[in-house]
N, C-alpha and C positions, 0 to 999 in steps of 0.2 A: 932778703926773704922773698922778694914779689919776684926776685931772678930765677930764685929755687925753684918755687911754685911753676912761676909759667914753663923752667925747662922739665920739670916732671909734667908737668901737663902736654906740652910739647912732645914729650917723648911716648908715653901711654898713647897719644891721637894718633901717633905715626905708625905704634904696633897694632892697632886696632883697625885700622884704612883701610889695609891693600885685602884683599879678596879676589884672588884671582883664578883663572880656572883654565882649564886646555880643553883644546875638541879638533876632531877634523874637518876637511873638507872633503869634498863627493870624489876630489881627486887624489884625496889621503895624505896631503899635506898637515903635519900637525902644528897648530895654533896656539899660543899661550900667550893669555890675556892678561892687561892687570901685571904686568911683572913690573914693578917700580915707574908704575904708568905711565907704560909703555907696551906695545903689541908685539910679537916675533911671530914669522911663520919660521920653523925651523925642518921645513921640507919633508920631504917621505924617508920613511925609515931607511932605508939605503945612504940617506948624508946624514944622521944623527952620529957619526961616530966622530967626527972631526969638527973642526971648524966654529964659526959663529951663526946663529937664527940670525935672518936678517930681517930687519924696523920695519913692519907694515903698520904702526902707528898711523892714522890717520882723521881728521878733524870729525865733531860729529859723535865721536865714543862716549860708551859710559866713564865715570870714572873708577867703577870695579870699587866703592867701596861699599856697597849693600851685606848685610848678612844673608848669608849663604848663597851666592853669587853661585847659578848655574848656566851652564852652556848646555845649546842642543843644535846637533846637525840635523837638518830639511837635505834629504839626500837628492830628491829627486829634482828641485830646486838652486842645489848647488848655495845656501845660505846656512850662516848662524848665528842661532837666537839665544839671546842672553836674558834671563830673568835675574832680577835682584843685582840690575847690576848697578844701582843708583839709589842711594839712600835716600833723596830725598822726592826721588819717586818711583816708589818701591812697586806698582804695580805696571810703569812702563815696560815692554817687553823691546829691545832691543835688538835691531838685522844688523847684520853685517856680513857685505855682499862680497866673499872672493873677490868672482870676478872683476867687479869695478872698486876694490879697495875702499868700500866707502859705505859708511854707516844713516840708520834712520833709525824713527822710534815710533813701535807702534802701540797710542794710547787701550788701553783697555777700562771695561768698568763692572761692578761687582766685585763677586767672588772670594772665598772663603778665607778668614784671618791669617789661619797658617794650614800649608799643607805639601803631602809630598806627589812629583806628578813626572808623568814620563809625555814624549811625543811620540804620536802614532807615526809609523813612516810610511804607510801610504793612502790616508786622507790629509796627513799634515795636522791633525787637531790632536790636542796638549790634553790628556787626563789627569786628572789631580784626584787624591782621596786628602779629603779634610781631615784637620785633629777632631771635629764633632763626628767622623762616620761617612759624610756624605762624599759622593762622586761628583766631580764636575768636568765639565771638557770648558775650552778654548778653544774656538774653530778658527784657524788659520786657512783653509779650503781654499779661500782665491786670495794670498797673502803669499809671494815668493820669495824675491829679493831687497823688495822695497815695502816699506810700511802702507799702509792705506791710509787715506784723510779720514773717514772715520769711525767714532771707536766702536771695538769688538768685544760683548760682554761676556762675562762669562756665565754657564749656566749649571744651574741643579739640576742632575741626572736622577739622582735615585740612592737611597741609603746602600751602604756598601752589604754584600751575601755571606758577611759574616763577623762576629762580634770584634769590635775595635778601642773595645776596651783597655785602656795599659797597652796596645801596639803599636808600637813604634815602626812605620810603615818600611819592607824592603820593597821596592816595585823596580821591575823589570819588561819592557816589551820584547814579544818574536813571536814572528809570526800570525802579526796581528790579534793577538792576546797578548793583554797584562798580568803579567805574574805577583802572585802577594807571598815572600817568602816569610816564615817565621812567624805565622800567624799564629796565635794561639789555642792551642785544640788539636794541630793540624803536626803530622808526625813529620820527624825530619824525610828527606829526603823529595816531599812532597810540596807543591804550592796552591793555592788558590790563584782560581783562574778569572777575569771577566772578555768575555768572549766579543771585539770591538764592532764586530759588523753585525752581528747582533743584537749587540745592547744588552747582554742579560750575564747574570754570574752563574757559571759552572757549580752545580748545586753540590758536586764533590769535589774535594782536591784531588788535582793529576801526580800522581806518582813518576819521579824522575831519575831515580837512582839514589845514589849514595851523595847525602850533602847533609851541614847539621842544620839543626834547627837554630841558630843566631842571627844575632844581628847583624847587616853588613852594609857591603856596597855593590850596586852591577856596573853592569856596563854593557849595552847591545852589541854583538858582535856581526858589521855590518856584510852585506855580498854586494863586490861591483856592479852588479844591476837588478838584485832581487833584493824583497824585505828576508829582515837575519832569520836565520831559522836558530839560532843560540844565543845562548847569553853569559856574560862572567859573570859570577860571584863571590863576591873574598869577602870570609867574617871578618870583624874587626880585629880579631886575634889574628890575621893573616897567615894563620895556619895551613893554608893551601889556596889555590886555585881553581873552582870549579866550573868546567864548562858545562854548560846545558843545554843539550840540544833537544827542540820540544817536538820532533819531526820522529826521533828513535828513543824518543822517551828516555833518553840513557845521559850518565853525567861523567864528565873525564874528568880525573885529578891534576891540575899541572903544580909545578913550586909555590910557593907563597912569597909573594915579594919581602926584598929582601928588609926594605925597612914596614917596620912593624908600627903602625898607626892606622888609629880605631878613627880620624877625621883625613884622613886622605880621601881621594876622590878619585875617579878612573873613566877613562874614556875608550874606546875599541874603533879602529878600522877592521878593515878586512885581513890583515896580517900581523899588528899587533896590540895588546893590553896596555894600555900605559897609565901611569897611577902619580897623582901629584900630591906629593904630601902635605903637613900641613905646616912647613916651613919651607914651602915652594923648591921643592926637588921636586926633580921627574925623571921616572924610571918607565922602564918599559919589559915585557917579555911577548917575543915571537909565537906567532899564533897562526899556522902551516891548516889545521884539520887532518891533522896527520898523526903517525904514532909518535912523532918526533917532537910534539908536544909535549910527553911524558917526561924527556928527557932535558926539557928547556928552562933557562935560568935567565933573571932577571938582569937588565943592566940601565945605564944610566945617559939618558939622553944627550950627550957630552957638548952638541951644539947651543945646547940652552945652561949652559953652569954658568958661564961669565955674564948672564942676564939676569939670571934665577935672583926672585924678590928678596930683599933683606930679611923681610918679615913678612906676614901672613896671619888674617883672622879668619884663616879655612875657608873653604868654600867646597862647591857640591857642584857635579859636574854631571852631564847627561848625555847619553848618545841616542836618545828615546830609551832612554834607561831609568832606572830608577835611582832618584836624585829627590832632594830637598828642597825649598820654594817656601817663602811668605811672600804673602801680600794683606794689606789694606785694604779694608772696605770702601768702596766710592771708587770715584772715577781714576785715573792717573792721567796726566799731560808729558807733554815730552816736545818737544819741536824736532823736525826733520834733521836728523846727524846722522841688534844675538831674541848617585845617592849617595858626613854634616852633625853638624850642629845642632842646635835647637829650631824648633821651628818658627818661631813666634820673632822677627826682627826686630818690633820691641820691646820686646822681652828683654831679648839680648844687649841692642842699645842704652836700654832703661841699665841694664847691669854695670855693665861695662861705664856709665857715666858715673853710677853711685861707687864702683870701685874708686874711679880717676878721684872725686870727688872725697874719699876718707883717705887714700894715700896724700891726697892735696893737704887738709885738715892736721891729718898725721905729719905731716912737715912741717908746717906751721906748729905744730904743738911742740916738737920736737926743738927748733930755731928757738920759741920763746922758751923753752927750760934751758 
């Protein structure tokens, strides 16, 4: 009976672990973290179609299994920041530096229970809108490659410019505005704005063209040397692909990836969308700014299958985009070694234990009849 137990318990801890996520680097190399813990860069879209990612594993890593584990590129820094990527210090924020293959962690303290937050790409500071309402930033400002010794709080901005009631946040940055897709009140094709060099929220929503009003996910769509002037969005019905560009105010349709999942997660370069589902596949579609857009269809990152994670408890992925995040109150530690789900990590946790813990019960009841 206690063999039964522990391999059902064994097996539940192993589906519930891995959280892994993809992102790029400034030189558009894609990264995916967390795959059977273990790291790949599996290069720039031009070798994804053959061959293997090659092991940039390195000492110092999270272990990728936090709930809702996000990544974010620092473009102009050449780093990625990983939140959530450590269960058991869920508010450590984690670098990991390309260039030197080599990871740190930097402690932070405050900051709101659960929330959803994008990075600004050019102060480098992290905005989050809480489940209560509120705005908070993270200032990373003189934070590049390497953590700093010490910790970096986070702070209350200001109640969010519009009711947050029952919303389930879409956030997206470009163009140095945060976008709030799917707010309530607020007609499709439109979002709510907060305006970052200002500090203050757009008192109407910006009309962007044809897009619905649901829930989804983004994805910043980045420029080789400038901040994105677009962004993806895919509802979780992956009905389509929508670009938004917040420059001509207009929105392009492109296909809907091909697999259909309301917790996958998406990441952008400068050439293409890529989307890691939530049984760790990853796909991708070509992204020109061209009419040849219209015409474009998804495919499957082929250098990363024979890595690709057995299992997966989702995660949320960022490119200063709009992605998922908890944290804890108080401080986080971490010693020197980086839009989901719910938001609340114990929440989740808490679940996810009381499941393990009645299918356990349920075996056992099961054995003794």
């Amino acid at each position: 009976m206690l063999t039964l137990v522990s391999l059902l318990l064994f097996s539940l801890s192993s589906q519930v672990a891995a959280s892994p996520c993809v992102a790029f680097d400034a030189n558009w190399n894609l990264y995916a973290f967390g795959f059977n813990g273990k790291d790949f860069n599996a290069g720039t879209s031009d070798t994804w179609a053959s061959g293997t990612a090659s092991d940039a594993t390195a000492s110092g890593r999270p272990p990728f299994d936090g709930t809702n584990t996000t990544c974010y590129l620092s473009q102009f820094s050449n780093a990625i920041y990983v939140m959530n990527g450590n269960a058991s210090d869920p508010n450590a924020v984690h670098i990991y530096n390309p260039g030197g293959k080599s990871w740190t962690t930097q402690t932070t303290s405050g900051g709101p229970n659960g929330f959803s937050t994008i990075l600004d790409h050019d102060t480098n500071v992290f905005y989050a809108l809480s489940d209560a309402g509120e705005l908070w930033f993270l200032d990373f400002t003189n934070l590049t490659t390497t953590a700093l010794p010490a910790t970096i709080p986070w702070t209350d901005v200001e109640k969010a410019g519009f009711d947050t009631t029952n919303y389930s946040p879409v956030m997206a940055l470009a163009n140095n505005h945060v976008h709030f897709i799917n707010v309530p009140g607020v007609a499709a094709g439109s979002a709510d704005i907060f305006v970052i060099h200002f500090s203050f929220f757009q008192p109407t929503p910006q009309p962007y063209g044809n897009f619905p009003a649901q829930h989804g996910q983004t994805a910043s769509i980045f420029m080789p040397a400038n901040d994105g002037l677009a962004f993806a969005y895919i509802p979780d019905d992956g009905s389509a692909t929508y670009i938004i560009d917040v420059v001509s105010n207009t929105t392009t349709t492109m296909a809907g990836p091909s697999a259909k999942d309301s917790s996958a997660s998406y990441f952008a370069s400068d050439a293409a969308i890529v989307q890691l589902t939530s049984s760790g596949d990853v796909n991708f579609i070509p992204y020109t700014n061209s009419s040849a857009d219209s015409s474009a269809s998804w495919s499957t990152v082929k250098n990363l299958v024979s890595v690709a994670p057995t299992s997966s408890a989702g995660s949320a992925t960022g490119t200063a985009s709009g992605s998922k995040s908890s944290a804890t109150s108080g401080s986080s530690s971490g010693s020197g070694s980086g839009s989901s789900s719910s938001n609340d990590a114990r929440k989740s946790s808490g679940a996810v234990l009381g499941m393990m813990a009645a299918l356990s019960l349920g075996s056992i009841a099961i054995f003794l009849s």
